[in-house]
N, C-alpha and C positions, 0 to 999 in steps of 0.2 A: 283376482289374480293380478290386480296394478302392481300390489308390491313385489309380486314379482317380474312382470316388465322393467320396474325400476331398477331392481337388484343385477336385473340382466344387459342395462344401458350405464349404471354406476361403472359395472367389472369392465363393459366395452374399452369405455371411455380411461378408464385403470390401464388397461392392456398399451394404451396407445403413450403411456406416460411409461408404464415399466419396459418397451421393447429398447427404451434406448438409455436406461439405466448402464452407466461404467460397469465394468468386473468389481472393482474395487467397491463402486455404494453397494453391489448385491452385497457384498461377501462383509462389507460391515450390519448393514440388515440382518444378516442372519446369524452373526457372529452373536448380535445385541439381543436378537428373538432369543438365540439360545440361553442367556444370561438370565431375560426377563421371567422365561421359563421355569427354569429351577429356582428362581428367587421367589416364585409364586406357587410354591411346590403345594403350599397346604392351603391355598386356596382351589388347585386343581382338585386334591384330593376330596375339598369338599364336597364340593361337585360329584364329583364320582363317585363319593358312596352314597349319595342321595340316589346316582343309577342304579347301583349294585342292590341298594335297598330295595328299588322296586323288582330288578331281576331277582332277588330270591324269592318274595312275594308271589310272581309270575311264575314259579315254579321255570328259569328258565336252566337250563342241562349246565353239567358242572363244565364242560367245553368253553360255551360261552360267557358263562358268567367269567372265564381266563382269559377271554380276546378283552370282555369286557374293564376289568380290574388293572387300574393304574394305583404304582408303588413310586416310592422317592425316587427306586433303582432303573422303572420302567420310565421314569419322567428326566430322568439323567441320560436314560437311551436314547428318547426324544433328542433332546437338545446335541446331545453327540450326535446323533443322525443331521444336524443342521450345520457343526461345524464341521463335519465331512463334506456336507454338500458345498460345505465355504471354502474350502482347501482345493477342492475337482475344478479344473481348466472350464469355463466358459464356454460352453459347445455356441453362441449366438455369434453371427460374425465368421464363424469358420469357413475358409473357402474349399469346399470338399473337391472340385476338381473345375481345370482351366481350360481352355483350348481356344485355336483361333484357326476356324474354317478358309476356305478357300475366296469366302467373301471379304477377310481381311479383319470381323470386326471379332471382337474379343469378351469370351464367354467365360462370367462365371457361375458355377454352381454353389450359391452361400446358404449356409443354415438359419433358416428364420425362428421366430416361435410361433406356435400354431394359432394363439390367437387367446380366446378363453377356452378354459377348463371346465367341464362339469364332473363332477365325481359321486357316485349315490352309490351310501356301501350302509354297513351296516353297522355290530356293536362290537367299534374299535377305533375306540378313542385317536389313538398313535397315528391312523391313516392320516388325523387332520395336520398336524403338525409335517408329517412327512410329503403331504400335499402339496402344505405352502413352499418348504423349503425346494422342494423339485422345479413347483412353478415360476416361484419366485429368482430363483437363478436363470431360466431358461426366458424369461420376459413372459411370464403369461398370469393372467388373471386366475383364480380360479374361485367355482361358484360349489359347495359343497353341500346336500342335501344325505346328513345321516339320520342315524334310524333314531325313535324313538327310545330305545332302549340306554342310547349313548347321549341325551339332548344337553341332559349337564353339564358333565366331562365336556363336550364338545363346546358349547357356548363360553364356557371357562379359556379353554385354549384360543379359541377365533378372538375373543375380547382382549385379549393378554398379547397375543401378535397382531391385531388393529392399533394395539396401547403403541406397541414397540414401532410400525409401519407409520405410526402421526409422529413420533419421538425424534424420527428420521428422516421428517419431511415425507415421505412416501406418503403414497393413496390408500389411504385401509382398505379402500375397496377392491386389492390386491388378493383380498382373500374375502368373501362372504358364507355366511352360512345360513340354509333356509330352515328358520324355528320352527316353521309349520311343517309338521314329519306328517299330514294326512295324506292318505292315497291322490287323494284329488291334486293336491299339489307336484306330488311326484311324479302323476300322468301330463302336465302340464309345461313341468320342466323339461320332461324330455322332450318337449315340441317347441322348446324355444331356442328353436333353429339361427332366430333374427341374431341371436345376442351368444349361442355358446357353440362353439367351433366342434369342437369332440366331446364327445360323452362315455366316460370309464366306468363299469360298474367293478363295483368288488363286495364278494359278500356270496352268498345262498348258489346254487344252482340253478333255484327257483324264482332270486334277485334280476339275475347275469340275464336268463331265458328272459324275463318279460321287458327287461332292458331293450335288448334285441330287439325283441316284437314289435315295441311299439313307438320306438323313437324317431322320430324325424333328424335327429342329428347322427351323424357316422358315432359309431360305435366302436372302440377296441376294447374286445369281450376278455376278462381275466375271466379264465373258468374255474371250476370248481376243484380238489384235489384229491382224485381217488386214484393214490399212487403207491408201486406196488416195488414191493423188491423180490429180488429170485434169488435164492441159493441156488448157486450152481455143483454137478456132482464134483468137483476140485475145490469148492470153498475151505476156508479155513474156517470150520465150525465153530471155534472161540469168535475169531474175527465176529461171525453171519450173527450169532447172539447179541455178541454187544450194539451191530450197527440196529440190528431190529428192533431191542430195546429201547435204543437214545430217539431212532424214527418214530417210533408207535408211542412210544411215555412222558418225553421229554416235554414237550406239548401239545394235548392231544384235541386243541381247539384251533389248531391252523393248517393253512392249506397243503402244507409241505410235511405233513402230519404222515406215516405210512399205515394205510389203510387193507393192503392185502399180502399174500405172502404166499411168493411161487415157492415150492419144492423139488428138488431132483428126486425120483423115485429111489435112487443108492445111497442119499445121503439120509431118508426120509425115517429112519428107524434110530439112526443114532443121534438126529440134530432135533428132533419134535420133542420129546421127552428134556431136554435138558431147554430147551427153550420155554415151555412151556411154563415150568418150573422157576425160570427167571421171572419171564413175566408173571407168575402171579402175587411177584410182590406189589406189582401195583394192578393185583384183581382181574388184569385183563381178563375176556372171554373171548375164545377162540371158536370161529365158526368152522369147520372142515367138509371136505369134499370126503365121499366113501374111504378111499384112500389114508388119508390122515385122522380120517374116526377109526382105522383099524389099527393105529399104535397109540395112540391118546384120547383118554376119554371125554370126547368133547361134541358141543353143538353139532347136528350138522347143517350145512350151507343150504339153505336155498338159491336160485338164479338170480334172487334181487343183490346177496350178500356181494354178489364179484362187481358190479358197480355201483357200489354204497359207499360215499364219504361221510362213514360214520361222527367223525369230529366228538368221538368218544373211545371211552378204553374196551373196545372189540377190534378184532383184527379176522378176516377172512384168510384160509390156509388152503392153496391146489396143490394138488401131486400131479407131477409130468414127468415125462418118458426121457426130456431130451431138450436141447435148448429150443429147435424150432418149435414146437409146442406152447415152451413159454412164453415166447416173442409174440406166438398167435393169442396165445389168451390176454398179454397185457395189451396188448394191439386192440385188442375186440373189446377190453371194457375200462381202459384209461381213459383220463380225461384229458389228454396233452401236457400234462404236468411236469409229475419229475418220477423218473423210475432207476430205479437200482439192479445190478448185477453184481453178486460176491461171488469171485472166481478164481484162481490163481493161474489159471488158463487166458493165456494171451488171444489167441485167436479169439474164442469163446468173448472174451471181452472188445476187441472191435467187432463182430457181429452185431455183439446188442447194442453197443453203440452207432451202429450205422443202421441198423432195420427198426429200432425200436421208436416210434414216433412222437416223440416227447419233445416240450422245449427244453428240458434238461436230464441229460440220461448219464449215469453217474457208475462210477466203476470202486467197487470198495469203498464204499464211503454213503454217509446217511444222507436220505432227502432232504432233513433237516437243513441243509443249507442253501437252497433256491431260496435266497431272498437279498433286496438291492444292497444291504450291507455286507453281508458275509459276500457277496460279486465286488465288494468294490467302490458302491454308487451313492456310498453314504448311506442312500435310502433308496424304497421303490416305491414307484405309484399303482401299481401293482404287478400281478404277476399273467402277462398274455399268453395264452393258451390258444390263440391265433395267429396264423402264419401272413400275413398283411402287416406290414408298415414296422410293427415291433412283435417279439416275441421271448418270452422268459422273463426275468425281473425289468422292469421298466425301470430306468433311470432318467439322465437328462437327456440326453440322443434324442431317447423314443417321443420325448416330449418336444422337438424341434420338426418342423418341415423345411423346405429350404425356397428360393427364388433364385433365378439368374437374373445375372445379371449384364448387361452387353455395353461394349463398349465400341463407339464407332467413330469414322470421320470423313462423315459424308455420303455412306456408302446407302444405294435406293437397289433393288429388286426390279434385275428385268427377266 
């Protein structure tokens, strides 16, 4: 485990050179990563299909082999994800708030960066790129440990912005990545407290959980995404089709992905059948509750189905009485995510936005868009599904803590 001590005093010693980097070197830095990027398109590429090749081998599900697969178009998003982050104000330096006590001396509250990064996700490539630019703007190191299934892809992009971070005089060690994906090292990393400030996981339910368990460094847990929309009995049924479909098809290997699907018992006879029907252009299988087996002939659900983030083309269907019902079942088996209500009912729609406990609860419109770009932030480092420090798509904010700072003149404590 030396080289990883090493790897972990390299990024320190990075951190304390990138916190007082200008606005202007970040935002050429990443202007330059992004160029480097796409000019290295078919070297990424090659990489990645050397992953891809071994995930079909591995028999891995068509979901992730999708998080997994970088395109010219997905490597152009990249790099657009960078000069977003190069365009967005500076959160380092900002004074969020002043005051001058009765003692006279003079207090600020300034945004730091946290320090180092650790990030341990899994097979998706994109997170790396999205990593540095978040880090790299906000002054922070980061130390990236992905998965096996992504080593290629992955070492291709850390190589390609270390080229770009020497080019520019910067630390390449502004960004590192640990080649050894074995379990031993991953239990190791998360205990090197000495050297990494916070630890993000992203990836698995089963990732995020042992993350938690067993880390010695704080944790902000992105969870997993079994998020549900409700037709409500006033929905506009064209509307509730199309959003379920773009939710559930669109991509059906990411978090923000729609995994279940409340019913109003009134609307339940006229909207399942013609739903169904859409979806099965792309084959979905629909699991149902009694209820929804008695107007369409389908699966029916077991108790595991209502909190399963399938990150495949099946989708779980309940039938409810009424909106408080709906609010209790998504309540009882969401995972903090993102959840929908289709309504034309006003009240109906602040209710669920106010009781529904979600970091993002959405009215008329697909989960599909909980993520740092479509909010805004360029990019995310991912998506917290805990309510401490950040929560929803992480952008630069989430990635900043702050110090005061005090100013005095002369003044002693009696």
């Amino acid at each position: 485990m030396e080289l990883l001590e090493q790897i972990g005093q390299r990024a320190k010693e990075a951190e304390l050179l990138l916190c007082i980097l200008s606005e202007e070197k970040k935002n050429q830095v990443l202007n330059r990563a992004a160029a480097d990027l796409v000019k290295n398109t078919e070297r990424i590429l090659k990489a990645n299909e050397k992953d891809m090749a071994d995930g079909r081998k591995k028999g891995m599900k068509a979901g992730l082999l999708d998080r997994l697969l970088l395109t010219p178009e997905r490597i152009e998003g990249m790099a657009e994800g960078l000069r977003q982050i190069a365009k967005l104000p500076d959160p380092i330096g900002q004074v969020i708030r002043e005051q001058t006590p009765a003692s006279g001396l003079k207090i600020r509250q300034v945004r730091v960066p946290l320090g180092v990064v650790g990030i341990i996700y899994e097979a998706r490539p994109n997170v790396t790129a999205d990593a540095f630019g978040l880090c790299f703007k906000t002054g922070n190191a980061v130390v990236l440990r992905g998965g096996s299934d992504a080593i290629h892809s992955n070492q291709a992009i850390v190589e390609i912005l270390q080229e770009t971070l020497r080019s520019c005089q910067c630390p390449p060690a502004a960004i590192s990545l640990l080649t050894d994906t074995s379990r031993e090292t991953a239990a190791a990393f998360m205990k090197l407290n000495r050297y990494i400030d916070v630890l993000i996981p992203r990836g698995s339910a089963r990732l995020i959980s042992t993350v938690v368990e067993n880390s010695t460094i704080p944790v902000i847990e992105t969870g997993s995404g079994n998020c549900h929309i409700y037709v409500d009995e006033t929905a506009d049924l064209d509307m509730a089709a199309e959003i379920v479909y773009n939710a559930k098809t669109q991509r059906i290997g990411v978090c923000n992905a729609c995994e279940s699907l409340v019913v109003h018992e009134k609307v339940r006879d006229a909207f399942l059948p013609a739903l169904a029907k859409r979806l099965s252009e792309k084959k979905v299988e629909l699991r149902g509750d009694k209820r929804a087996c008695e107007v369409i002939p389908i699966r029916k659900a077991e108790e595991a189905d209502w909190g399963t983030e399938y990150l495949d083309y099946i989708l779980s269907v309940k039938i409810v009485d009424n909106l408080s019902e709906a609010i209790a079942h998504i309540n009882r088996y969401n995972t903090g995510h993102s959840e929908a209500i289709i309504t034309e009912n006003a009240d109906h729609a602040e209710r669920f936005l106010r009781e529904v406990d979600a970091a993002a609860v959405y009215v008329n419109a697909s989960t599909r868009f909980t993520d740092g770009f479509e909010f805004g932030f360029g990019a995310e480092i991912g998506i917290s599904t805990q309510k401490l420090h950040a929560r929803g798509p992480m952008g630069l904010e989430a990635l900043t803590s702050y110090k005061y700072e005090i100013y005095g003149n002369g003044q002693v404590r009696r």
